[in-house]
C-alpha positions as CSV (number, residue, x, y, z in Angstrom):
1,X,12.1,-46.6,-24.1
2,X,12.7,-44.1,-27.2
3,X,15.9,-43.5,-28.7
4,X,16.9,-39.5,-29.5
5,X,19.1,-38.0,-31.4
6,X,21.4,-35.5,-30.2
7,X,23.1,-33.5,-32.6
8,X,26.0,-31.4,-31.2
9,X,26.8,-27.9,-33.1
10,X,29.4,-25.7,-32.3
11,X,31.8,-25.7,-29.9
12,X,35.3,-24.8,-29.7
13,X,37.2,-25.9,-32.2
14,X,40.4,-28.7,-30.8
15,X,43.2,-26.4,-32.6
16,X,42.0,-23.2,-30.5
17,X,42.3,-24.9,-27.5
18,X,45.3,-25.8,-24.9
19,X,46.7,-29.7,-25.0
20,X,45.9,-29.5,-20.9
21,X,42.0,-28.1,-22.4
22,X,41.6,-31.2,-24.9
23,X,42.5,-33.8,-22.6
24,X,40.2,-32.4,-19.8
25,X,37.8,-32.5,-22.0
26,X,38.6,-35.8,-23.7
27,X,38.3,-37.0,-19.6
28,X,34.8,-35.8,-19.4
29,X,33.7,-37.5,-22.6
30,X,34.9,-40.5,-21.3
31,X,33.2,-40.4,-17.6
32,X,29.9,-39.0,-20.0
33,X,30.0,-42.1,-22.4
34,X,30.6,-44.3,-19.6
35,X,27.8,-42.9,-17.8
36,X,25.5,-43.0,-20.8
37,X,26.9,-47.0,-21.3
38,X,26.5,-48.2,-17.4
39,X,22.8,-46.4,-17.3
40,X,22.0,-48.4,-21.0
41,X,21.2,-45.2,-22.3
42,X,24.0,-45.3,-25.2
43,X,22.8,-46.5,-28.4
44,X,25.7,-45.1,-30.7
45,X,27.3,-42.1,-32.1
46,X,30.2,-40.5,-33.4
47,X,32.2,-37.2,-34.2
48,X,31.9,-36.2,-37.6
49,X,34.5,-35.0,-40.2
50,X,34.7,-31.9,-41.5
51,X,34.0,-30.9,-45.4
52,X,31.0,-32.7,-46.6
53,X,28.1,-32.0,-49.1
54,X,24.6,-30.8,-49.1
55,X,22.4,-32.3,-51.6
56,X,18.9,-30.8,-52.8
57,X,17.0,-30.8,-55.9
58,X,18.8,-27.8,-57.0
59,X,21.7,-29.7,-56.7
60,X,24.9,-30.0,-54.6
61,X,26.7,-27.6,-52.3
62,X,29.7,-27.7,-49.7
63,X,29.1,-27.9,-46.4
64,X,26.3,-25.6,-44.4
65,X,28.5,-22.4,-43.4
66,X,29.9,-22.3,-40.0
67,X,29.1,-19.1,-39.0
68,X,25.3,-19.1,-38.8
69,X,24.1,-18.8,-35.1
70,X,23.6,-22.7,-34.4
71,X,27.3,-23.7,-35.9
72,X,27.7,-26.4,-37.4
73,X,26.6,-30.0,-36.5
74,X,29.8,-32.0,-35.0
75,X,29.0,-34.9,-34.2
76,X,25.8,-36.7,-33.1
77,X,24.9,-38.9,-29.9
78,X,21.4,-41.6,-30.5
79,X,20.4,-42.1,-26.4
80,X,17.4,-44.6,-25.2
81,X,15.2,-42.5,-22.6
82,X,11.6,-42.7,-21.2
83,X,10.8,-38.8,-22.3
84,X,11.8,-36.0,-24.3
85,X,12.5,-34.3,-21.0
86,X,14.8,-37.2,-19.8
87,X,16.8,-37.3,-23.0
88,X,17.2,-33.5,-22.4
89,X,18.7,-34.1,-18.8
90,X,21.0,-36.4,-20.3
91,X,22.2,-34.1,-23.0
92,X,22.6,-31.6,-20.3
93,X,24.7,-33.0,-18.4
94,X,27.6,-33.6,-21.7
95,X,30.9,-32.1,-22.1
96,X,29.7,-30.3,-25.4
97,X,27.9,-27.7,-23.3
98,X,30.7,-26.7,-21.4
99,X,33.0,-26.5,-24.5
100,X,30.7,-23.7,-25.4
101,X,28.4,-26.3,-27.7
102,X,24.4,-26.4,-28.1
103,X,22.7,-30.1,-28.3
104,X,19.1,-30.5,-30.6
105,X,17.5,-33.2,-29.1
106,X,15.0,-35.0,-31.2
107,X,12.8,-38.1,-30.7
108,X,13.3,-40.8,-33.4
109,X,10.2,-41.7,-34.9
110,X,10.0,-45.5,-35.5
111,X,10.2,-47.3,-39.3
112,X,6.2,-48.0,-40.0
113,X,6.3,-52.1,-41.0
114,X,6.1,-52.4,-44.6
């Protein structure tokens, strides 16, 4: 198996949401994970914070805007799955879509030995 990265961007954010809406949701991340665990597909991953940096040559910025057409990155998933197109199926079927969320799925290319 390969492991991919899923990176979740955008979504709605908690605060513009219902306390009935975030628990929902907080139920379907559960049954997701606990899909992703029982199947051994779940490698690791968490929701990121808010406020961070970008660092380039040119030097060091805030955080990527979080208006451009992607939003921003939220949190990331790393999944073990045969294909591409099976890691896609299992992004498609998490809670992040239906909170209005897109999913990149990338494979992770393995460390060449040194």
């Amino acid at each position: 198996m390969k492991e991919y990265l899923l990176l979740l961007r955008g979504g709605i954010p908690v605060s513009k949401k219902t306390e009935a809406e975030n628990k929902a949701e907080m139920q379907a991340w559960g049954a997701y994970m606990g899909k992703l665990a029982q199947s051994g597909s779940f490698v690791g991953g968490l929701p990121l914070v808010s406020g961070g940096k970008v660092v380039s040559a040119s030097g060091t910025t805030t955080e990527p805007v979080t208006s451009s057409k992607e939003g921003i990155v939220g949190g990331y998933l790393i999944i073990k799955a045969d294909s591409l197109e099976s890691a896609t199926a299992l992004a498609k079927d998490c809670p992040h879509i239906t909170n209005e969320g897109n999913i990149e799925v990338r494979e992770i290319a393995p460390m060449p030995a040194m």
